[in-house]
Each structure stands twice: as C-alpha cells, then as structure tokens.
N, C-alpha and C positions, 0 to 999 in steps of 0.2 A: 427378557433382555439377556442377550451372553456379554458377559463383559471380562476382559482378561488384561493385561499390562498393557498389552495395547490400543485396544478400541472398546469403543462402547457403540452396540450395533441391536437398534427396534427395525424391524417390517426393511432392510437395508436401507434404515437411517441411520447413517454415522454420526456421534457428538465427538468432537476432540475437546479437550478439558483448555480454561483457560485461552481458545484461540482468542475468544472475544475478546478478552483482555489486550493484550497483545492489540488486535485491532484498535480497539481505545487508545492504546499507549500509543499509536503510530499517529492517530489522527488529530488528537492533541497535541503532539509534538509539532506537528505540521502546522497546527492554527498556532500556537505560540511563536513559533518560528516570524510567523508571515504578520505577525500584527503589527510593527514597526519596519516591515520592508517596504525599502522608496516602491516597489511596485504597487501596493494597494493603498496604500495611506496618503493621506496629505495633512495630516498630523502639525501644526505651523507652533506646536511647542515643543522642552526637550522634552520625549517622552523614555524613560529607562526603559532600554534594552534589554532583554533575556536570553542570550543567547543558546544558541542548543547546539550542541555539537552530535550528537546522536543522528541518524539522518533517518526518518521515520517513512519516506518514501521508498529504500530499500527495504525497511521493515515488511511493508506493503508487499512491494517486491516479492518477496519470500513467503509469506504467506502465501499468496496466488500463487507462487511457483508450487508449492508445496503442498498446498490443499486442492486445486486442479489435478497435478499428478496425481496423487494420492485417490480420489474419486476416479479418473479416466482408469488406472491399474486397477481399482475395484471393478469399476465395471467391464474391464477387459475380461477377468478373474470370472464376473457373474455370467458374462453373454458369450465368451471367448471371441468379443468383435464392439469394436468401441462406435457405435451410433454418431457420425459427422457431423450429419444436419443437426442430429437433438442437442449436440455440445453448442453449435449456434447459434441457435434460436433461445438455449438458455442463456448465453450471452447477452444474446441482444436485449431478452425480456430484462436482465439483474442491470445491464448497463444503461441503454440507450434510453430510456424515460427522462431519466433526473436529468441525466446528460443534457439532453437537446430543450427540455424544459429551464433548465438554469440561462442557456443560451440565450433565450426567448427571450426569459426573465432581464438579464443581463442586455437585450438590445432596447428592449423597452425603457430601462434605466438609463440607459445613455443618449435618450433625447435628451433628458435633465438634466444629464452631467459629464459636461464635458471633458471632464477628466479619462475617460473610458470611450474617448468617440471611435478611436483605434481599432473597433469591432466594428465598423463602418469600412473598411481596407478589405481589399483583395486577397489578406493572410485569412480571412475566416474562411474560406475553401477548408484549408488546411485542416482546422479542427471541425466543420461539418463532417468529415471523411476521415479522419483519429488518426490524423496525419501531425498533431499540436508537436510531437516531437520536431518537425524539422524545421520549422520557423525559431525553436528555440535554440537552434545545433545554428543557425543564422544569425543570433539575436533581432529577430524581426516579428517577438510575439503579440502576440492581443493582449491588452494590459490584464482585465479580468476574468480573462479565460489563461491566464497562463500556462498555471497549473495542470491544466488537461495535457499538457506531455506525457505526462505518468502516465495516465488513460490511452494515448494512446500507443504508447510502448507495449502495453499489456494488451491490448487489441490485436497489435499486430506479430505480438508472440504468437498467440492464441488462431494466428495466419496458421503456421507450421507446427506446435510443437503437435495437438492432438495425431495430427497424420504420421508422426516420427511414431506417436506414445504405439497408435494401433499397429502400423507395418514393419516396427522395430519388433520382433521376436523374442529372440535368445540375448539379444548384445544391450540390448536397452542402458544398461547403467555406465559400460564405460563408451559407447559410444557419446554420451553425457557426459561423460568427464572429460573426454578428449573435445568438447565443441566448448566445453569452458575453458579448459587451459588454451586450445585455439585465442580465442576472443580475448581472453587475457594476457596472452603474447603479443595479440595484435596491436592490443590497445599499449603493454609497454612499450612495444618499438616504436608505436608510434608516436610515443611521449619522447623517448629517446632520442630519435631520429630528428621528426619534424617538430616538434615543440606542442608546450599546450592550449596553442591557440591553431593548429592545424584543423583542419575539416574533419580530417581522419580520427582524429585522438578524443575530438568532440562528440560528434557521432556516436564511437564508444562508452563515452562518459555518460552520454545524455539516454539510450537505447541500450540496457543495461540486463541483456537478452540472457547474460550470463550469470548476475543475482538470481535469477527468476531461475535457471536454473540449477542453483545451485539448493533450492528450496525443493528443486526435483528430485537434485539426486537425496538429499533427505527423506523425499518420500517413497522414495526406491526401496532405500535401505531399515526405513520403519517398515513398511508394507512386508516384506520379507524379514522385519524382524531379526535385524543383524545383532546377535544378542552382545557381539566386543565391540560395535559398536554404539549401540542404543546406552551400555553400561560404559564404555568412556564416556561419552558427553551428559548423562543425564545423575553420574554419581556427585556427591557434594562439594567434592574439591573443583572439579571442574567448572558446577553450579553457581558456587561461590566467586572463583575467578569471573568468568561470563559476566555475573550481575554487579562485581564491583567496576569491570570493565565497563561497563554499561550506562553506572554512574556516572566514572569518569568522565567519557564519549558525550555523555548528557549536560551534564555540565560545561561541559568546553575544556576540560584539564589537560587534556592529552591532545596530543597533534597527531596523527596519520598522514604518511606520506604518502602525495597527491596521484600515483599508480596503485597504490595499494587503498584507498579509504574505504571505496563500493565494495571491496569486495571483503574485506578483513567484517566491515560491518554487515555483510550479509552473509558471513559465516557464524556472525556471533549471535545475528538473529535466527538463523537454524537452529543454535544450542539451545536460545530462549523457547523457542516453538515446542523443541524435543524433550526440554526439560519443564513444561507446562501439560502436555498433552498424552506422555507418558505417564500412568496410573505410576508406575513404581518406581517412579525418579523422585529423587529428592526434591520434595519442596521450599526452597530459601527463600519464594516468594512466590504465595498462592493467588495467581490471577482470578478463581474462580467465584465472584462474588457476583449479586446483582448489580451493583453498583455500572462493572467493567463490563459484565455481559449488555447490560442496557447501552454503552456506548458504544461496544464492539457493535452489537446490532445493526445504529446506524451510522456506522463509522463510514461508510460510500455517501453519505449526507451532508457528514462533517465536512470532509473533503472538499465535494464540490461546492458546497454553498458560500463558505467562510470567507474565501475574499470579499463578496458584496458586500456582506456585515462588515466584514473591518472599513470597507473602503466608505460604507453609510456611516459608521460611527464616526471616524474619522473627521467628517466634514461635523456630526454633531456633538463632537468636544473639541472643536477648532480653537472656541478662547475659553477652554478650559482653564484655571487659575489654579492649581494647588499645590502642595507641597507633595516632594519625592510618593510616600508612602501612599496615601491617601490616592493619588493618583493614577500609581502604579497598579493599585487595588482596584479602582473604580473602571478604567478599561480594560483592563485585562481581562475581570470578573463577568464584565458584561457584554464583551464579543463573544466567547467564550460560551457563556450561557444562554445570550439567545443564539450563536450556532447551533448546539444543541435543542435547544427547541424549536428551531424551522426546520433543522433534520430528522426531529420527532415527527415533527405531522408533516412532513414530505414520505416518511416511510409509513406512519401510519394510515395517513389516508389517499396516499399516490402510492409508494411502489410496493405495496402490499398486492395489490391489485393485481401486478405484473407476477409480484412473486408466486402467488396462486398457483396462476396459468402457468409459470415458469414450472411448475412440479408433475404435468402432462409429460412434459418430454423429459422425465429424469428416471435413469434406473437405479443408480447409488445417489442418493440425497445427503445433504450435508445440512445436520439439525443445527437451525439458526441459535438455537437457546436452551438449554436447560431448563430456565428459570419463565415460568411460566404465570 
C-alpha cells in the first residue's frame, strides 16, 4: 500500500478516510428530516418535530461531485483517456437496481394504500427516465417517490460532466469555476429579478448542477494536491469553524439567505470532506469508525427506501397514546432502525450482486470500506 497525506491507493483501489461517515451523516439527516413531513406521514397525532437545518441532500451533492471527479482525473492520469461507456454502465449497475426495485415495491404498496395512489398518474414517466427533478421544480410530484429528484439531478449531471472531465485538457479547473459562478449568477438574478417562485429560480434551486460541482473543483484541487489550499481548509481553526457551523446549520440556529443556502452549505460540506479524507488535516472529528462506515456503506439504501417506512409506520402508530418523550423515542428509534436494516439486506443481498459486476468496467475503484 503507498499511502501519503493524500490517498490511500492497493492494486488502484482508492480508500478516502471517513467519506462513509459523512455519507451516514447525510442519510440520517434526510430520514430525520422526512419522518414528520406532510409528504410521507399521516401521523393523526402531535408528533415533535426535529427539525434540521443542515441540508444533507447537498451533502450528497458534493460527495458525488467530489468522489466521481476525483476517480474520472484518476483514471484520466492512469489511461490518459477517460472510458464513456464503462462510467455508464458503472452507473447504471450502483444506481438503477434499488431504484426501479423500490418503484415496483412502492406500486405494489399502493393497491393498499391509498394515500400513495399518485404513482398511478402520468408524472411516473418522469421518474422511470430520472427526470423526478422536473415534476418537483412543478410541484406535481409522486408522493413516495418524491425524493428521487436528488437521483435524478445527479443522473443527469453525470449527462455532461464526464465528457467536460475527458475533453477539457489544460483548462479543466477554472473552466469549473466559471460554470459555477455562471449558475450562481443566474440563479441570483433570477431571484432578484423574477421572484422565488419563477420557473427560472426554481429550476436552479432544485437541479443544483453547481454544488455537485463545487465538490469537483475540490477534487481538482486535492488531486493536484494544492498544498495553500489543502492547509487553509483542512488546518484546526478553519476545522473548528466548519464543524461548529455545521452544528448550528443542524440544529436550525442560524438562518442562510435564500440565494446563498445550497451553496454556502456545499461549500462547507467540501471543508467537511477535505478535512475527513486528508491523512494530515486536523481531526475535531473522526468519522472513521465501523459504526459510520457501516452506514456510509448503505447510505443509497437509506435514502431510497425510508419514506415507505415512515409512511408504513405512520399508519401503525396512528392511535398512538404517549407522552412527549416516550413518543418521540419510540418513532423516531424505529423508522430509523428498520431503515437501516431493509438497507442492510437490500445491499447485502441485492446490490452487492450489481456491485461485483459493477468492478468489470472499472479502472480506478473507490474502496467501499475499510472495515472489513
């Protein structure tokens, strides 16, 4: 193994330290989020709110931006020519399983309940083809497939950016920064201008082309190893700020104005990333346990599965009786945890399968684990 402040590289498998982590923190933030949202619940008691300020879909964001980049400039590096089709088909094998399986899952459910018949509509086009962004930039989503926006914003990154990563050259990095500040011009004026319920501004907000690469140009600037940059963001003081910002943002203390939210927070989830996966960054908080790896793992499980379970619990604590604590404990504990374990044996015995095959078409591999 050579291993040095930046990577850890077996047979060109890459491990970054603590990503899992980080994927855990995103995916829990998400199911916490979403267990008392009018969209999957019908909850007919008060049940206490937790709210999260933190938005762990950019989180998402940024990782993908960040660890695709980072893999495609490796393999540009190893083969001097970035393989199309094999970016593809790795795609398709890590995404489209669970995906279209939860679907299934998900129509089958909705004989029985009719709360969820709305996957019966002409909008499920949309998310067959990872199109779920645009139904939601409409307000015209599927109730229990909502969620799949995210999915397909990063799909349809994943349109363009590999072709940019291979036929961009020499200019690679601020060609990147100048399509983010584009996009974040756009989206101000178009807050400015037309208000935030324009088409325009929505769009922007919802297909968030410019988090994802803001997680590039990160991987730009680790890959080459920008040594005044890697040592601004990853030293303690900076550390410190980030993760107490982070609390905040988590908590809900702090307010971010509505042009700057996505983007301030997926710059701070860069810092989290850089200052996790760099060997020689200060550690104020080491994501690197089983625990976070075990989540990280199936944190694309989490994700998609967890509305069904909140939206089944839901109906089976309907006359629920109990006092604040007790309550708060008893659902939260138990969506939560059987998400986790239908994402357990969806990865273990379903997209493990894919992942395999998924390692045929790979030149730089991204080690799912450490922890073995």
């Amino acid at each position: 193994m050579i291993t040095n402040s930046k990577i850890s590289m077996t047979n060109k498998t890459v491990y970054l330290n603590g990503l899992n982590g980080l994927r855990a923190i995103a995916a829990i933030s998400v199911v916490i989020g979403h267990i008392t949202s009018l969209t999957f619940t019908t909850f007919d008691f008060n049940l206490p709110r937790i709210t999260i300020g933190f938005d762990g879909v950019t989180l998402f964001f940024v990782i993908s931006g960040f660890l695709i980049s980072y893999l495609l400039l490796l393999e540009k590096v190893e083969t001097n020519d970035i393989n199309i089709i094999n970016f593809y088909i790795r795609r398709v094998l890590r995404i489209w399983p669970i995906y279209y399986l939860f679907i299934l899952i998900s129509v089958i459910v909705a004989f029985f309940d009719t709360t969820i018949k709305d996957i019966f509509s002409n909008t499920i086009f949309y998310y067959l083809f990872f199109a779920a962004n645009l139904p939601t930039i409409l307000h015209n989503s599927v109730t229990i497939i909502v969620h799949y926006w995210s999915i397909g914003v990063e799909e349809q990154f994943y349109l363009f950016w590999p072709w940019i990563v291979k036929l961009v050259r020499t200019k690679l990095l601020p060609v990147t920064i100048a399509i983010v500040i584009g996009l974040f011009l756009l989206k101000s004026a178009s807050w400015f201008f037309l208000g935030n319920h324009s088409i325009l501004y929505k769009s922007l907000v919802v297909t968030r082309f410019h988090c994802m690469l803001i997680g590039a140009i990160g991987a730009m600037l680790y890959k080459n190893y920008n040594q005044r940059f890697i040592s601004a963001i990853t030293n303690k003081w900076t550390q410190g700020v980030v993760w107490l910002f982070s609390v905040l943002l988590f908590l809900d203390i702090i307010y971010l104005p509505a042009p700057l939210t996505y983007e301030i927070t997926a710059i701070v989830s860069l810092a989290l990333i850089l200052g996790q996966i760099d060997n020689a960054a200060f550690k104020l908080v080491n994501l690197e346990n089983r625990i976070l790896d075990f989540l990280g793992k199936i944190s694309y499980g989490i994700y998609v599965i967890h509305p069904l379970v909140i939206l089944l619990f839901s109906h089976l604590y309907r006359n629920l009786n109990l006092s604040f604590i007790p309550q708060l404990i008893i659902v939260y504990s138990t969506i939560i945890l059987i998400t986790i374990l239908l994402a357990f044996i969806s990865y273990e015995y379903f997209e493990k399968k894919f992942l395999r095959l998924k390692k045929k078409y790979t030149i730089v591999e991204s080690s799912n684990s450490r922890f073995k």
